[in-house]
C-alpha positions, 0 to 999 in steps of 0.5 A: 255049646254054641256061638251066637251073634246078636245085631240091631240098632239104629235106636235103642228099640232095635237093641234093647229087646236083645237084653231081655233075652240075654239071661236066656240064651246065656243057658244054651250058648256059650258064646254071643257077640254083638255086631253094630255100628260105630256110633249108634247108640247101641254100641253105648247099650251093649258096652254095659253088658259083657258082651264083645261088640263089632263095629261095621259101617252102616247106612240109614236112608234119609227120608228128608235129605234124600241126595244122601241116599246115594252113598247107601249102597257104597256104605253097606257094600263096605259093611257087608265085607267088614261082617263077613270077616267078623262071621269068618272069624267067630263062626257063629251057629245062628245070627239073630237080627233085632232090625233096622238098619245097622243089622242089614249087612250082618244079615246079608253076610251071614246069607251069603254064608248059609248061617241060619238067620232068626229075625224079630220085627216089633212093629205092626208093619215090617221095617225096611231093614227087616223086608230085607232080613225076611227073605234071608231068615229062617223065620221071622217072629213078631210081636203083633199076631196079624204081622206074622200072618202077612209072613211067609215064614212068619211067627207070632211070639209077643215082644222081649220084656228085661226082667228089670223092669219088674225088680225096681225098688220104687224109694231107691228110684224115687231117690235118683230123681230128687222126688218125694213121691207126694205128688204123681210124677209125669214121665216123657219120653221122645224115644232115644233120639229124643223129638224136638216138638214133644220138648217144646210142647212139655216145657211150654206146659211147665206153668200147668203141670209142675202145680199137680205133677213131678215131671221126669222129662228125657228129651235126648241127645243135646236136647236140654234146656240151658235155663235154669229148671223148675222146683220138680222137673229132672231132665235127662238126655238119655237114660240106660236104666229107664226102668227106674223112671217108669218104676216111679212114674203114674203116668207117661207121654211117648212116641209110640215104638213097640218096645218102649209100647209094650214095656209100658202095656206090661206095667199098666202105666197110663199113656198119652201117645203122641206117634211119629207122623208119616210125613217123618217116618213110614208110618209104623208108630201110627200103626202100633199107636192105633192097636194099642188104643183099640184096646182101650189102654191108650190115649192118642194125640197126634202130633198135629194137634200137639200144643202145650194145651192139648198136652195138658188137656191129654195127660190130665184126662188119661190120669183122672181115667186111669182105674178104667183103664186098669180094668181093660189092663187086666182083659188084655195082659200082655206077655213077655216072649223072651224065653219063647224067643231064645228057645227058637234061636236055639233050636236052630243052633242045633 
């Protein structure tokens, strides 16, 4: 048997997926750790799991507080070190990288080592972090097929999904939130980190949408509302478990980040995507968003024109089409990669 480090995280998108594979690689590792920073949120994820996790210092670049940056190089420098020692000490097989920032010093130390390093990018396009872990991984899977073709060593696989999602029973969860399920119950979701306009929009539309909708609302991280909330409403900051949310829920608004994408396109759950504009991010989410609605399995509402009317007007209109869309659900089924994905970490333990 062999070793196995895991590294990711940043959001809980960069981390998540890494649970999926975790009853895979369980059959051909005996060993796996996890290595990410000392306060992201997936050390929050992974401490419900029985792995052992490392801390290392990590660096995002600020997009908005760009004076900021200058403490990056200094920062991932001082982690690089403290993964090379963790690397040292475990000796693993194989690194496998999930992306984004956090995961950028363990890829680095493990190159320096000669470790063979797996990497998987969700989005359309590579990430920072992941343009990194490119040139120092022995292939890169992707979840989108024209990712892997920009890709030297590119491979195309789909997206991890959690068999949990899939084994929900819906009157347990129907219980967790207070809901009788008599009436279809709306989910929101900015994403782990939760997104501010999205919060302000939803409960500006409460008056319109509590009438005809249950409303499951995560709006994260010290996002909630002080009042006293409405008869149907539940929020939440953030949930580890959101699979009992979508088990409930006939319909959904979201950022559009592919794992939180893909689960949703994997259970057929109509969707109002509102993307992280460009002018906040690299203009990834627009990406995803836009193949996704090719398909025809998503509405799209850019964030520009979000108010709490054009919200309401985009959740009452994809719910009233959701039997066409079940149909373009079924042309386009959507796989999940997780065993394909531990089988190539493990061939490269070998």
């Amino acid at each position: 048997m062999a070793t196995l480090i895991l590294t990711g995280g940043g959001t809980a998108g960069h981390c998540t997926p890494n649970l999926a594979l975790l009853p895979y690689l369980k059959n051909d590792f005996d060993k796996i750790y996890y290595i990410g920073s000392k306060y992201g949120i997936e050390k929050q994820i992974i401490e419900n799991t029985d792995l052992e996790y490392f801390s290392i210092n990590c660096a995002k670049l600020d997009r908005v507080k760009k004076l900021k940056n200058f403490s990056i190089p200094l920062k991932v420098f001082s982690g690089i070190v403290q993964a090379g020692k963790i690397l040292d000490k475990i000796k693993p097989d194989v690194v496998f990288s999930k992306g984004g920032y956090v995961s950028v010093p363990t890829v680095i130390a493990a190159a320096k080592r000669k470790i063979p390093i797996i990497s998987h990018e969700s989005d359309y396009t590579i990430g920072l972090a992941n343009k990194i872990s490119t040139k120092l991984s022995k292939k890169v899977l992707t979840s989108f097929p024209d990712t892997a073709k920009s890709i030297k060593n590119g491979e195309y696989v789909g997206s991890p999904l959690r068999k949990s999602l899939f084994n929900v029973s819906k009157k347990e969860a129907l219980s967790l939130f207070g809901f009788s399920g008599n009436k279809p119950i709306l989910l929101i979701t900015g994403g782990s980190q939760g997104a501010k306009t999205i919060n302000t929009a939803v409960r500006n539309a409460l008056e319109q949408l509590l009438p005809k909708y249950d409303v499951i609302h995560i709006c994260g991280k010290n996002n909630l509302t002080e009042q006293k909330t409405p008869k149907g409403y539940f929020q939440a900051e953030y949930m580890n478990k959101i699979e009992n949310a979508f088990a409930v829920s006939s319909v959904c608004v979201s950022r559009a980040g592919s794992n939180t994408l893909f689960e949703l396109m994997s259970l057929k759950i109509p969707t109002v995507l509102i993307p992280l504009p460009k002018s906040a991010s690299r203009g990834d989410q627009l990406l995803n968003a836009n193949y996704f609605q090719k398909l025809g399995l998503v509405s799209v509402l850019p964030q520009e024109a979000l108010s709490s009317e054009s919200l309401t007007f985009a959740i009452n209109s994809i719910y009233a089409n959701r039997l066409n869309l079940m149909k373009n659900f079924e042309k386009f089924p959507i796989k999940d990669a997780s065993r394909q994905i531990s089988r190539i970490i493990a061939d490269f333990a070998n």
